[in-house]
N, C-alpha and C positions, 0 to 999 in steps of 0.2 A: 854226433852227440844227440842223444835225446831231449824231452822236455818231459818233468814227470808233475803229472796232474793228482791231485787227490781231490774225490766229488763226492759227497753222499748219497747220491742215489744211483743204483742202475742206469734210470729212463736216463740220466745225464751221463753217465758214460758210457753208454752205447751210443749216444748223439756225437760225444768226439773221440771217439775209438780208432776213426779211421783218418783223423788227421796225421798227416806225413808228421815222424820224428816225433812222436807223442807214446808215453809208459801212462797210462791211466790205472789208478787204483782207487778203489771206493770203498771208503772208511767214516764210519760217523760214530763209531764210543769203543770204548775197550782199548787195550795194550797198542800201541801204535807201531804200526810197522818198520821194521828196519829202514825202508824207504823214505823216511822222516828228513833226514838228511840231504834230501836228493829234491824235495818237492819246493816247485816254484807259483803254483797257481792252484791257490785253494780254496773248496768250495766249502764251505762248512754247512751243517743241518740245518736244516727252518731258523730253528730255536737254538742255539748252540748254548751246551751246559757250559760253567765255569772250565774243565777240563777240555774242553773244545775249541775255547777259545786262547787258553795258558798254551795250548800247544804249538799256537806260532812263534810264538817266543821260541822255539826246540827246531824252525825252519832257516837256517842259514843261509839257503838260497832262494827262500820266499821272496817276489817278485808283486804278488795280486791274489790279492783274496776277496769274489765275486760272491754277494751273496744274494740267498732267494727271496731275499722281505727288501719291502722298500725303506724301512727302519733298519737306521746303523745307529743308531746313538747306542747300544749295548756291545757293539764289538768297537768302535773307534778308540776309545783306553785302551784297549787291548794289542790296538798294531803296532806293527814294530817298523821302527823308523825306515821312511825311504820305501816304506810299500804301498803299494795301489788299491785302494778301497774301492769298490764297486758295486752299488747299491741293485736291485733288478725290478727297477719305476719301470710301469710298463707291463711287467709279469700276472700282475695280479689285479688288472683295472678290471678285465671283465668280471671276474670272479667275485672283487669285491662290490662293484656296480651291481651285479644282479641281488647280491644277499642286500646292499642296502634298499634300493626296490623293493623287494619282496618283503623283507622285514616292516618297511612301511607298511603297507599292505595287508602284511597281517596283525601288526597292530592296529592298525584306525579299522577294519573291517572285523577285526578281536577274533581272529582265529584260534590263539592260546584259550581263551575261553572256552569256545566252541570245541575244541579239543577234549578240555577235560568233562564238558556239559555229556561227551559222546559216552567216556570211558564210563562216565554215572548212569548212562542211559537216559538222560532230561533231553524232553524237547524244548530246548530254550530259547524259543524264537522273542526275539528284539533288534530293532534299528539300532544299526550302525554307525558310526563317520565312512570319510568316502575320499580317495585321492583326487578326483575328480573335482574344480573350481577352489583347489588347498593351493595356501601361500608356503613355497619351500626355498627355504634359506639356507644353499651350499655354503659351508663355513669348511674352508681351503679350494681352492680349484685350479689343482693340478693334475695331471690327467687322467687321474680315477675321479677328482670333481665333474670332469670333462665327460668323462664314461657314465655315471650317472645322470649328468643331464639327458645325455642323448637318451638313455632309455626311458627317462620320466616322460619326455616331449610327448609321446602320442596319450598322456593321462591326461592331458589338460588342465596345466598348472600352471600357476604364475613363480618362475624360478629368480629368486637374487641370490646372486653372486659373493660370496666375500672371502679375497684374500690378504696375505702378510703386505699387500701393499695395493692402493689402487690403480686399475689401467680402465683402459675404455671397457667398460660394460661390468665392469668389476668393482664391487667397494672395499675399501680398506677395513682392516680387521678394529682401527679405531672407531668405525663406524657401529661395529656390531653394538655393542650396547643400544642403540637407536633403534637399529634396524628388529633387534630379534624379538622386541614386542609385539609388529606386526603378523609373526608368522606361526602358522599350523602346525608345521611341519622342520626342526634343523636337524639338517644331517651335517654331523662331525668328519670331517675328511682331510684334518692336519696332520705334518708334523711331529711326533714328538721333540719337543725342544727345551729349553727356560721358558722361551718366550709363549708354549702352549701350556703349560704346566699348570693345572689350574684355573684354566682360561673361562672355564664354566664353572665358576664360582656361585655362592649362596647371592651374591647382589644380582649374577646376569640370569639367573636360573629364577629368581625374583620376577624379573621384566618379563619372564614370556608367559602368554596370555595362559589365561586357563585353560586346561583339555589339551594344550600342547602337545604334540609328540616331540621328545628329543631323542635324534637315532646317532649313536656313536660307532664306526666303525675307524675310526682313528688309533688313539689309544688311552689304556680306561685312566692316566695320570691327567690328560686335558680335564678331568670331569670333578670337584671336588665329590668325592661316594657320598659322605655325610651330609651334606646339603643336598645333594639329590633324593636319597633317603627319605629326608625332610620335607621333598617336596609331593614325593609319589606316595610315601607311605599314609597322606593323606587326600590322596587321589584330586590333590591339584593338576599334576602334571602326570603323565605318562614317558614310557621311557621302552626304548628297543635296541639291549647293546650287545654288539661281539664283543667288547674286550671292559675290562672292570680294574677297578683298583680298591685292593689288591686283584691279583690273578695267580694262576687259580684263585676263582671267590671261595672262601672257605665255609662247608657244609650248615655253620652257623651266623651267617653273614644275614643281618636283616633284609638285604636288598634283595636276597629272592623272594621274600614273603611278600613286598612289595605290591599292592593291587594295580595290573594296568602296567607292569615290569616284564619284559618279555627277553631271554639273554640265551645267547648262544656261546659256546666253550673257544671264541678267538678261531674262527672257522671261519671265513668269508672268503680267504683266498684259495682256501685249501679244495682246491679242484683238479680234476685231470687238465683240464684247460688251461691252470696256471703253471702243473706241472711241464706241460710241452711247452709251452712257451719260457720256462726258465732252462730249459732244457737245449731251445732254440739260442737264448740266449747269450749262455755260457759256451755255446760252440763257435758263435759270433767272436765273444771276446776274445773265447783263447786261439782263433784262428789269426784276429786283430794283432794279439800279445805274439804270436811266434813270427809275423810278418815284421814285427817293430812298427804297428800304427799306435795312432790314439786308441783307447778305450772308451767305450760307451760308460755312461752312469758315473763317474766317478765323483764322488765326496770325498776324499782325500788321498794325500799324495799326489805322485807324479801321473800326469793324463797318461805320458809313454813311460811306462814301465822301466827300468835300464836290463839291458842285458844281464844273462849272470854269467858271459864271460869276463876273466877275468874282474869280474865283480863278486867281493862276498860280504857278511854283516859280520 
């Protein structure tokens, strides 16, 4: 008896092609394969359209479905009871580590400036900010918080910590309103959840000092847009985000006009580097899944999967 796999991409089905009693097929839109019927472990696209994800509901012997973002809050509605949700934490830490870096970077140093000053032909010379002796306030630190630290370390910064709960070295996210007045520099690294939704309201967006940079590489719903707006469109604060709310920002959305707004199109993970490693990843679990172990990453259902013998939905 086989096991039949559906993956979106190539680079992931050539990583488990060769596992013993495995039918791999790679599908991410359009008419769905006869095979539909048959599929126990499914990998859906980045971003799965509504028709991407209505299509489990049509998997009677779906089992786990592993996906490539560390973000499940837009497929967990969507599962169907008694299946293995599988988040892929991990996949995307360097990738998004280096855009948040670098995003610094080129905000406080104003490279988007210097950019455009080239395309006008101006020699625009003026002083800077500098990451070097900046206060940076990790806001989440789980292990993409984790992954940016390590590469901020050789700028010489003074890093605090703040997650959904305090431990040693770490402050609780009750704290933040105290904390985020003291600092240069916050880089957003939660959750999408209730409890982030808004988290960067007009009162905490208030508190941080002036010149501020805030870098969001979370998700753009933690941020309220209109309050931030508010704050950069009058070159209080400055701002460097991958992901916006809404998203797609739409072509007439004040926040690009924004002075001192620097945004990139939800790109931070999106690297060969995150691709092989999700790729690594998914051959891990479904090797996991056909032995009958635990699975890595799981946010909901069952850790071990159940068999689909004799088992169906």
């Amino acid at each position: 008896m086989t096991t039949t796999l559906w993956v979106a991409r190539p680079e992931i089905a050539e990583a488990v092609r060769d596992l013993p009693g495995v039918t791999v097929e790679v599908w991410a839109d359009g008419p769905a394969p006869g095979s539909i019927e048959d599929v126990e472990f499914y990998v859906p696209v980045l971003m799965p359209s509504p028709a991407g994800l209505e299509v489990m509901a049509r998997m009677p012997r779906l089992r786990v479905v592993q996906l490539q973002t560390a973000g499940f809050e837009h497929v967990e509605p969507h599962l169907p009871e008694g299946v293995t949700l599988c988040n892929a934490r991990g996949a995307h830490d360097a990738g998004t580590a280096e855009w948040a870096v670098g995003a610094i970077i080129a905000a406080l140093r104003e490279f988007p400036e210097f950019a455009a000053a080239q395309r006008e032909g101006r020699w625009a010379y003026r002083q800077t900010a500098a990451l070097a002796d900046s206060r940076v306030l990790l806001v989440g630190y789980g292990s993409i918080g984790q992954a940016v630290e390590r590469r901020l370390a050789p700028f010489e910064v003074q890093i605090t910590r703040v997650a959904s709960r305090a431990r040693e070295g770490v402050h609780g996210v009750d704290e933040l309103p105290e904390l985020i007045g003291h600092a240069d520099v916050v880089v957003l690294l939660v959750p999408a959840n209730e409890q982030t939704r808004g988290m960067i309201d007009a009162e905490v967006l208030a508190r941080m000092k002036d010149g501020a940079l805030l870098v969001n590489a979370a998700r753009g719903g933690v941020v309220d847009t209109g309050a931030l707006v508010a704050e950069t469109s009058r070159g209080r604060l400055r701002a460097a985000l991958d992901v916006t709310d809404p998203e797609p920002l739409p072509p007439d959305h004040p926040l690009w006009r924004c002075p001192g707004v620097f945004i990139t199109p939800h790109v931070a993970g999106s690297t060969p580097a995150s691709v092989r490693r999700i790729a690594w990843l998914v051959r891990e679990q479904a090797a996991r899944y056909l032995a009958g172990e635990p699975l890595r990453n799981t946010v909901a259902g069952p850790s071990v999967p159940a068999s689909r013998v004799g088992h169906g939905r």
